[in-house]
MARMIFI-59875 format. One record per atom (N, C-alpha, C): residue number from 1; x, y, z; residue in one letter; atom name. Coordinates in pm, 1 decimal. Layout:
lomar resi=NUM&xx=X&yy=Y&zz=Z&resn=A&name=CA
...
//
This chain:
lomar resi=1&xx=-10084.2&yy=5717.2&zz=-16518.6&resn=X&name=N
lomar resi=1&xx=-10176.3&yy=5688.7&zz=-16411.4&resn=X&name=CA
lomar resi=1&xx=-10288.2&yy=5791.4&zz=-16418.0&resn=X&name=C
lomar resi=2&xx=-10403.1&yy=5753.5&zz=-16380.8&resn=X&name=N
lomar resi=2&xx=-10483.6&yy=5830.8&zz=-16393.2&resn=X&name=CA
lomar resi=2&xx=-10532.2&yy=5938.9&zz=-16284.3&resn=X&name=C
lomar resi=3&xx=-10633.9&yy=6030.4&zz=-16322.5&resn=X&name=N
lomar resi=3&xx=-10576.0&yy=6138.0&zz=-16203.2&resn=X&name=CA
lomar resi=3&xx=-10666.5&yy=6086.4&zz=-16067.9&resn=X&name=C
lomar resi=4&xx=-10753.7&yy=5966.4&zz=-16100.4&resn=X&name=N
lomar resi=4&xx=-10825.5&yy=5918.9&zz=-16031.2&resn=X&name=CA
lomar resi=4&xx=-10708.5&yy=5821.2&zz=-15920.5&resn=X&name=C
lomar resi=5&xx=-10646.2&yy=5798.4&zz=-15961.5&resn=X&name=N
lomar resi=5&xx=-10549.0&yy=5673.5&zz=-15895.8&resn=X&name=CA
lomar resi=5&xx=-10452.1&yy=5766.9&zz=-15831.2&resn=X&name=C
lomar resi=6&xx=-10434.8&yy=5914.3&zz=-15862.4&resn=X&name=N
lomar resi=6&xx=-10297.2&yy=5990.2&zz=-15811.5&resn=X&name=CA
lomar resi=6&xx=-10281.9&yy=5943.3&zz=-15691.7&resn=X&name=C
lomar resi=7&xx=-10307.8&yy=5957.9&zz=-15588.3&resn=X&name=N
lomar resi=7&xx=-10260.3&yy=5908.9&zz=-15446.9&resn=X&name=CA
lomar resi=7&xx=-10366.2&yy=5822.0&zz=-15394.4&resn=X&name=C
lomar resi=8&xx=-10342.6&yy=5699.8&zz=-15427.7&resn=X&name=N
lomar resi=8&xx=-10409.6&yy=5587.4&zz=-15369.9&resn=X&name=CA
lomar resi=8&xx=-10216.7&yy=5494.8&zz=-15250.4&resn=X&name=C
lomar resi=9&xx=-10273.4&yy=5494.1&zz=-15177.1&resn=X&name=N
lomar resi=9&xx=-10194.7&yy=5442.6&zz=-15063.6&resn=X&name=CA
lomar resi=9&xx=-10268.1&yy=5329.1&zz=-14955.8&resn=X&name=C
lomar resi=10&xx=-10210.0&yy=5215.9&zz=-14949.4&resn=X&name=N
lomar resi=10&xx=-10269.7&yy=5124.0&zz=-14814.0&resn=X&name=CA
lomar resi=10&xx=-10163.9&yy=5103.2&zz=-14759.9&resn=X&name=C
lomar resi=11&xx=-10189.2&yy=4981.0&zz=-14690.6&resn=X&name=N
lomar resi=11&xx=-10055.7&yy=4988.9&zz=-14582.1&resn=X&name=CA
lomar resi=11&xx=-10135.4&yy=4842.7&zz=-14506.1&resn=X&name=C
lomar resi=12&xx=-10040.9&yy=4734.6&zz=-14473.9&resn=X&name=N
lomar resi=12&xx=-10072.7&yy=4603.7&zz=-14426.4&resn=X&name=CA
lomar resi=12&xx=-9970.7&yy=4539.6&zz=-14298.9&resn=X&name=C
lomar resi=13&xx=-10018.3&yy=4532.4&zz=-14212.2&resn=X&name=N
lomar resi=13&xx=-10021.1&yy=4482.1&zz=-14098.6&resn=X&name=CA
lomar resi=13&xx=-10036.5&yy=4343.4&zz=-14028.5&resn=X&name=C
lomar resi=14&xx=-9934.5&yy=4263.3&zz=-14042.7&resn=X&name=N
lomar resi=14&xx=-9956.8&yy=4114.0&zz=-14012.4&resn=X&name=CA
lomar resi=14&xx=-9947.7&yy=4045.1&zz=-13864.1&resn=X&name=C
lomar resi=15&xx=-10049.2&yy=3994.0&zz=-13846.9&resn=X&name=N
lomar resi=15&xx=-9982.4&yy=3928.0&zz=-13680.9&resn=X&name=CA
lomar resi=15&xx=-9937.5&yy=3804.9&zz=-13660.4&resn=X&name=C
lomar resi=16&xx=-9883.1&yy=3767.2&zz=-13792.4&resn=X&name=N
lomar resi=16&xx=-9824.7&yy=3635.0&zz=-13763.3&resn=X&name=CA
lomar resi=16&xx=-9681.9&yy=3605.0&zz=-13653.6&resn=X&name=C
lomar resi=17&xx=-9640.5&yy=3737.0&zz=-13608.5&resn=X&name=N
lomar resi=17&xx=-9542.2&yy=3719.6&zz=-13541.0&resn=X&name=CA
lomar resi=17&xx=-9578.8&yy=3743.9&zz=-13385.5&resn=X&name=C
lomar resi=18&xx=-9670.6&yy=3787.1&zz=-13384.7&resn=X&name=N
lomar resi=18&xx=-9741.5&yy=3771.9&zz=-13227.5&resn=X&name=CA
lomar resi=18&xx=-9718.0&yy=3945.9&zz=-13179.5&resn=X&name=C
lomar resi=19&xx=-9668.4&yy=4010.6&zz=-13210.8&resn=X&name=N
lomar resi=19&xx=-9558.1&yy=4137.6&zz=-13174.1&resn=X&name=CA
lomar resi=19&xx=-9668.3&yy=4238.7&zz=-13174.3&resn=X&name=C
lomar resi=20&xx=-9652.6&yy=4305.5&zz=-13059.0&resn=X&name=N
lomar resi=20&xx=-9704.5&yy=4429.8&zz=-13009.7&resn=X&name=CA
lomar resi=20&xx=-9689.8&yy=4602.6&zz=-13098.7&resn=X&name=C
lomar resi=21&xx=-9587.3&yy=4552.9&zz=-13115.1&resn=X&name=N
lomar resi=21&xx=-9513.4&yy=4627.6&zz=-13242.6&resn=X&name=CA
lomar resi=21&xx=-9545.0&yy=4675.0&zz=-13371.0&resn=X&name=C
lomar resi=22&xx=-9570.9&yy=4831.8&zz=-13407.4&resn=X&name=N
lomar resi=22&xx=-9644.9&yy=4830.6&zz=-13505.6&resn=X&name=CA
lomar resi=22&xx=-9578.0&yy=4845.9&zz=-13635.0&resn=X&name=C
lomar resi=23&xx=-9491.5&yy=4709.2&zz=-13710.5&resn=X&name=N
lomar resi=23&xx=-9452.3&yy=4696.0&zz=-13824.9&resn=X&name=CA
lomar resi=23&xx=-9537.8&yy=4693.3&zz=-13963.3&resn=X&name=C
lomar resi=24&xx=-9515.9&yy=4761.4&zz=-14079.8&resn=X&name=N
lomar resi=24&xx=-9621.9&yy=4725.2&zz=-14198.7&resn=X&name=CA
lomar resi=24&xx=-9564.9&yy=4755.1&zz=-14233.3&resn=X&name=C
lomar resi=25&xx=-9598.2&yy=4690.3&zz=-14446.8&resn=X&name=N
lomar resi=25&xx=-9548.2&yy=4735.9&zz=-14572.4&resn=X&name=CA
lomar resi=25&xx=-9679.5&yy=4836.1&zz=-14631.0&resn=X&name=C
lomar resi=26&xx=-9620.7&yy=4973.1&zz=-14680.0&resn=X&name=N
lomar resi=26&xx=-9719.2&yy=5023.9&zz=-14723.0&resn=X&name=CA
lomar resi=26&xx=-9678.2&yy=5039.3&zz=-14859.9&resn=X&name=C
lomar resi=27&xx=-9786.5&yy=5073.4&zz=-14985.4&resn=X&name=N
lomar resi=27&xx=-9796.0&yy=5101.1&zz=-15070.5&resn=X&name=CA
lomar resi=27&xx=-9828.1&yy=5188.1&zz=-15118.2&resn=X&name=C
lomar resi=28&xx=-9808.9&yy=5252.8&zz=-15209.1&resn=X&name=N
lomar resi=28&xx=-9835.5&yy=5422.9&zz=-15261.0&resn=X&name=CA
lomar resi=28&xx=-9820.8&yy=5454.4&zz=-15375.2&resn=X&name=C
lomar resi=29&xx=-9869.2&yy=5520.5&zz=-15426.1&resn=X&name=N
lomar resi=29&xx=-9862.8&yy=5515.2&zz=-15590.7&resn=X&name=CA
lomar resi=29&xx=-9756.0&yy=5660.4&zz=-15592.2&resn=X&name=C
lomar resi=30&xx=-9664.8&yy=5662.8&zz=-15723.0&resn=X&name=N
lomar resi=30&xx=-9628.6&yy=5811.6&zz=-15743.4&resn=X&name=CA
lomar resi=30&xx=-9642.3&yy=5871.0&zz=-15861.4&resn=X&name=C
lomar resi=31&xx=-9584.7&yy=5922.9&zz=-15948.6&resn=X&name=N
lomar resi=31&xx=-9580.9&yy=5943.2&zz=-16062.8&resn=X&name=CA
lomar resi=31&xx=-9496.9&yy=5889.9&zz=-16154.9&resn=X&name=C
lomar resi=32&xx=-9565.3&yy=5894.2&zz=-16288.6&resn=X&name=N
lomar resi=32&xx=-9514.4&yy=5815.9&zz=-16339.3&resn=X&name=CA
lomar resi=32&xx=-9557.2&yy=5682.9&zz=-16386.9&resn=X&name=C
lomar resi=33&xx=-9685.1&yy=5634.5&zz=-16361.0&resn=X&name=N
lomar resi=33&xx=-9706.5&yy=5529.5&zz=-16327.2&resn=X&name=CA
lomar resi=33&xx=-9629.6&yy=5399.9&zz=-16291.5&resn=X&name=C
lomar resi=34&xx=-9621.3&yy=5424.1&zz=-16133.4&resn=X&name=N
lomar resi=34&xx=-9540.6&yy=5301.6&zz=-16066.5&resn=X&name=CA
lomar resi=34&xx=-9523.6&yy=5370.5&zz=-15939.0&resn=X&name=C
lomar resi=35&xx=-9583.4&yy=5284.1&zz=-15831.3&resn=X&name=N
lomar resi=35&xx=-9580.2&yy=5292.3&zz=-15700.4&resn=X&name=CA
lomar resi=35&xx=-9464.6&yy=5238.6&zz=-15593.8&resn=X&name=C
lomar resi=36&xx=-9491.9&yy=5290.1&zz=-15487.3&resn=X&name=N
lomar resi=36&xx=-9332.6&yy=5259.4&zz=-15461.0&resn=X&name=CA
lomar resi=36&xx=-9421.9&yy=5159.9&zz=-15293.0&resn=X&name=C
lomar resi=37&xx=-9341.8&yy=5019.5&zz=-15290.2&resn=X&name=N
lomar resi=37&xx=-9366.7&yy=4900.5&zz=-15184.0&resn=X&name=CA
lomar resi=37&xx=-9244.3&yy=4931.4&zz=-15071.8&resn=X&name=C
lomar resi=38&xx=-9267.0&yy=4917.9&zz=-14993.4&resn=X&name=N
lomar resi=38&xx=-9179.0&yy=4975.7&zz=-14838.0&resn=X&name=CA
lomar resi=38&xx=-9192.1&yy=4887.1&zz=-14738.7&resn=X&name=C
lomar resi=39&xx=-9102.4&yy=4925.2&zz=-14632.9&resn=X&name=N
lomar resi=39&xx=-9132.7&yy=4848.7&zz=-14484.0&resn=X&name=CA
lomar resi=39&xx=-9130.5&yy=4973.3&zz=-14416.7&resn=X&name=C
lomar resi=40&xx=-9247.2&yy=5016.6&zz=-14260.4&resn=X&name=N
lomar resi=40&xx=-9218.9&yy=5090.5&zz=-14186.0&resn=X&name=CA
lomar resi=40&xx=-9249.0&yy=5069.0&zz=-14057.7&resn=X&name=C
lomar resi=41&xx=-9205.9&yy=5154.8&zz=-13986.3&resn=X&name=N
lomar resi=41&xx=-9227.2&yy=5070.7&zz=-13835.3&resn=X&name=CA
lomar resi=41&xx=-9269.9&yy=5220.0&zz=-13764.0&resn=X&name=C
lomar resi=42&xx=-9407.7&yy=5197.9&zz=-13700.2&resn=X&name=N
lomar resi=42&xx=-9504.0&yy=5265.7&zz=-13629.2&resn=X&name=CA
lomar resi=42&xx=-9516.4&yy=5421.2&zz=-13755.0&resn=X&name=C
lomar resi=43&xx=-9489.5&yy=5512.3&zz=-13690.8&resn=X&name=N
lomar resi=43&xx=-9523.4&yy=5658.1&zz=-13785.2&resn=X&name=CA
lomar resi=43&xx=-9410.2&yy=5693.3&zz=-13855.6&resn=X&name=C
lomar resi=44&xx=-9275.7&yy=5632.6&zz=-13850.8&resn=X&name=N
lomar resi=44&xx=-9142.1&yy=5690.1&zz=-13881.2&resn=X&name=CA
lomar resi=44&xx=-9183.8&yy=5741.2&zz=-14037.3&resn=X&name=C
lomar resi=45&xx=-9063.5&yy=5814.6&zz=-14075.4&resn=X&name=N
lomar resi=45&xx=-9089.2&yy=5884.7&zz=-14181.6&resn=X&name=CA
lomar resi=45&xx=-9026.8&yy=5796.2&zz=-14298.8&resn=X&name=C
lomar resi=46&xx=-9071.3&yy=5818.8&zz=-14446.0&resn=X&name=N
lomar resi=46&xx=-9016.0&yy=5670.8&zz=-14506.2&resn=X&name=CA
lomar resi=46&xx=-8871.2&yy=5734.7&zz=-14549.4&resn=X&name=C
lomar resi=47&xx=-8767.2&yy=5563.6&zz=-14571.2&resn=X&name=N
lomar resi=47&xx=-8697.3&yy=5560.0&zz=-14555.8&resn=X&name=CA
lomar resi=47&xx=-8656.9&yy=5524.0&zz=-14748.2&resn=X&name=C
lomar resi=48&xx=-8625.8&yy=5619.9&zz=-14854.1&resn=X&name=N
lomar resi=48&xx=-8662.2&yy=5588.7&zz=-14995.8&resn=X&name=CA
lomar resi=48&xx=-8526.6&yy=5468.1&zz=-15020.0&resn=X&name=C
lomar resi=49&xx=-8413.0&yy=5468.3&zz=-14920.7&resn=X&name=N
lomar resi=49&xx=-8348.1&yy=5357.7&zz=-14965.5&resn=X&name=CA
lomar resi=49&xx=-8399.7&yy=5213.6&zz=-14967.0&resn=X&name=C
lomar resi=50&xx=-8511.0&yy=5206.7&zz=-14881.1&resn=X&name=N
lomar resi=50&xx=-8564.9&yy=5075.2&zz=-14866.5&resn=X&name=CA
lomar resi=50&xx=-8677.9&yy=5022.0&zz=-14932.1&resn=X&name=C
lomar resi=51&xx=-8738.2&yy=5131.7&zz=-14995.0&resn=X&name=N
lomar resi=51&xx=-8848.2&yy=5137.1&zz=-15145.6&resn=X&name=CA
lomar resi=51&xx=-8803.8&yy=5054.6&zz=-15232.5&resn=X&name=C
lomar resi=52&xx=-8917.4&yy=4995.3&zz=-15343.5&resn=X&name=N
lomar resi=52&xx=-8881.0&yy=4928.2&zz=-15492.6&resn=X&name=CA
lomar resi=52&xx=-8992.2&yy=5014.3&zz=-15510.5&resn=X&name=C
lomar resi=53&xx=-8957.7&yy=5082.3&zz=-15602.6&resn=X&name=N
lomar resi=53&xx=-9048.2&yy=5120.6&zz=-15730.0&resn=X&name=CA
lomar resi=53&xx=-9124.6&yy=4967.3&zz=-15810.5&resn=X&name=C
lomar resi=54&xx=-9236.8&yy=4983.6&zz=-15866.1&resn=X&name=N
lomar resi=54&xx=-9287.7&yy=4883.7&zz=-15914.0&resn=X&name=CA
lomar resi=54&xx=-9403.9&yy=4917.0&zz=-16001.8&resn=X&name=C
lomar resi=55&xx=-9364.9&yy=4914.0&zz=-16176.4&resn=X&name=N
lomar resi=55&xx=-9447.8&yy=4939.0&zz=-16247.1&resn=X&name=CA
lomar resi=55&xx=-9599.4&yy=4834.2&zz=-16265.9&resn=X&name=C
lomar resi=56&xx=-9689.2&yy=4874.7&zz=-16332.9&resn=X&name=N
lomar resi=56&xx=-9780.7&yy=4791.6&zz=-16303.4&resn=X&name=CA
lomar resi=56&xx=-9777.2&yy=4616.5&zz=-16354.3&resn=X&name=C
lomar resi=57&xx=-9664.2&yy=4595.6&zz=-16456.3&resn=X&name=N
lomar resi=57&xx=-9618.8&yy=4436.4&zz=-16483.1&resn=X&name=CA
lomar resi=57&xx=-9536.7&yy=4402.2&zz=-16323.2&resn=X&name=C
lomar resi=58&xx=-9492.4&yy=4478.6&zz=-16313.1&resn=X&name=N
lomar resi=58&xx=-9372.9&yy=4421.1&zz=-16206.2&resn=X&name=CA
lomar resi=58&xx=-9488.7&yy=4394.2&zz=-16064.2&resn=X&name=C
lomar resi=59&xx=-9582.5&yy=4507.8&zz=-16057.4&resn=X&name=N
lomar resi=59&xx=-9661.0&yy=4465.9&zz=-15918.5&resn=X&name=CA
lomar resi=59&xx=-9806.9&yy=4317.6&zz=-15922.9&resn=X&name=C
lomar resi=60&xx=-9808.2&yy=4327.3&zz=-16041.7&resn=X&name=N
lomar resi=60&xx=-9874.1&yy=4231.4&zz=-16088.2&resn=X&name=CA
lomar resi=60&xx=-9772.9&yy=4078.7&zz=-16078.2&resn=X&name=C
lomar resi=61&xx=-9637.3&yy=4046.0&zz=-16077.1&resn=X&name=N
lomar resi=61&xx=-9595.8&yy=3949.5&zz=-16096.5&resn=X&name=CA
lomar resi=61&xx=-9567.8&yy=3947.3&zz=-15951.1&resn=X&name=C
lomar resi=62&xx=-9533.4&yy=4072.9&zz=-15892.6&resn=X&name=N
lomar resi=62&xx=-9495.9&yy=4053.2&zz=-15740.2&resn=X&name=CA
lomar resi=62&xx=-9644.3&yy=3974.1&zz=-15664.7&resn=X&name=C
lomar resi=63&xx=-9758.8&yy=4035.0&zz=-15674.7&resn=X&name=N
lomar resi=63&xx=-9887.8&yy=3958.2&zz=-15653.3&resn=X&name=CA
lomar resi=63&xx=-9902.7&yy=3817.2&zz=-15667.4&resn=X&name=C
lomar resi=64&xx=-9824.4&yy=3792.1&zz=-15753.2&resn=X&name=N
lomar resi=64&xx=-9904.2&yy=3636.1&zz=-15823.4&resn=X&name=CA
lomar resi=64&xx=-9772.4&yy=3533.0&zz=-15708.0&resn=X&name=C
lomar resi=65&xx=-9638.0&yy=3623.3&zz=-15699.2&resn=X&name=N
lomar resi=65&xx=-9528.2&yy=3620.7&zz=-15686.5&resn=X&name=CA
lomar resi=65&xx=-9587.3&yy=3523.5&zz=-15531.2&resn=X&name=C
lomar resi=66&xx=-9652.5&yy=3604.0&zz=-15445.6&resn=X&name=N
lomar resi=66&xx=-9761.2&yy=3623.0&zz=-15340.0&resn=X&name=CA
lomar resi=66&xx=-9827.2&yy=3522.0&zz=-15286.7&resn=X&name=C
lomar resi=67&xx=-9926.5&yy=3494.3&zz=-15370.9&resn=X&name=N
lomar resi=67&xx=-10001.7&yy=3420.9&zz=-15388.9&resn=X&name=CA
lomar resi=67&xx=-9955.2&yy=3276.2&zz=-15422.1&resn=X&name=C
lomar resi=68&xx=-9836.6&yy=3273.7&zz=-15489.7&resn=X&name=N
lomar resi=68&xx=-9801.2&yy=3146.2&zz=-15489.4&resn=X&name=CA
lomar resi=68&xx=-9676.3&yy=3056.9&zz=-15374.7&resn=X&name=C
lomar resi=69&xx=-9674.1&yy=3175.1&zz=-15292.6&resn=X&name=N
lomar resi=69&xx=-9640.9&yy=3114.8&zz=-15224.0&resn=X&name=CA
lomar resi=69&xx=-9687.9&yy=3083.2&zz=-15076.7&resn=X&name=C
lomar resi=70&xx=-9786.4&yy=3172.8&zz=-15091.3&resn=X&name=N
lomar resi=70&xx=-9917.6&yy=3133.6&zz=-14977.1&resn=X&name=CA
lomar resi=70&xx=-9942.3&yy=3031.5&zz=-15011.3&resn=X&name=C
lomar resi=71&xx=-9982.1&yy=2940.5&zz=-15112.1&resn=X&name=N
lomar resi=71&xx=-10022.1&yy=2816.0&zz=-15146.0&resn=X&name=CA
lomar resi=71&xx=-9900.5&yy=2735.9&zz=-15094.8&resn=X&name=C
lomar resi=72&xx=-9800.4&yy=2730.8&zz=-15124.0&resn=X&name=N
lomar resi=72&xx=-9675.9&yy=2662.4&zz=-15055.6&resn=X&name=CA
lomar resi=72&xx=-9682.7&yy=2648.5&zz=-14954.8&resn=X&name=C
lomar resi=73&xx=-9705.1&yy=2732.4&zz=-14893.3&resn=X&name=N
lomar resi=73&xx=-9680.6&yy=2762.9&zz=-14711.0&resn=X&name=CA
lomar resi=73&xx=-9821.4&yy=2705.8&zz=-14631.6&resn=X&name=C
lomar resi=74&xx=-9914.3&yy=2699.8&zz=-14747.8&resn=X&name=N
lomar resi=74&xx=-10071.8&yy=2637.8&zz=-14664.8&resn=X&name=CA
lomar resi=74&xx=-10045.8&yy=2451.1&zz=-14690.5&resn=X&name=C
lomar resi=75&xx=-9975.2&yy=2441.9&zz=-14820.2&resn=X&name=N
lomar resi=75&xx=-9970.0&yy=2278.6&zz=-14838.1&resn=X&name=CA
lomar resi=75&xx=-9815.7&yy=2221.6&zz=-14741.6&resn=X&name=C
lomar resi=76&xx=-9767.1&yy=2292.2&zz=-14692.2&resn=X&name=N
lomar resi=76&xx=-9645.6&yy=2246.8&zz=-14562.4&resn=X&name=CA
lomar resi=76&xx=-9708.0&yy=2163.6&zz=-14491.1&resn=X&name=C
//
């Protein structure tokens, strides 16, 4: 990874459930190249049993993984 990418982190927030509640999956890069995908709820501290590591094939198929099933869920 490059030293430009070292700590790149977002974090996504959905309101499809209506909820007041501040649930998200964040993303984070570590070393090594391969970032680690999570669930957290409001500021808690992360929880590494609930991480996947995900090299850049694996986050790329998880994406498409994504995307194809947004298309599923829009043609319902």
């Amino acid at each position: 990874m490059s030293e430009r990418l070292k700590y790149v982190q977002f974090q996504f927030c959905g309101d499809a459930d209506g909820s007041p509640l501040d649930h998200y999956c964040f993303i984070e890069s570590r070393p090594g190249n391969v970032v680690a995908i999570g669930a957290r709820y409001k500021n808690c501290e992360p929880n590494h049993l609930y991480e996947l590591l995900l090299d850049p094939g694996d986050l790329r198929a998880f994406g498409r993984q994504c995307l194809i099933l947004a298309d599923l869920l829009e043609e319902a």
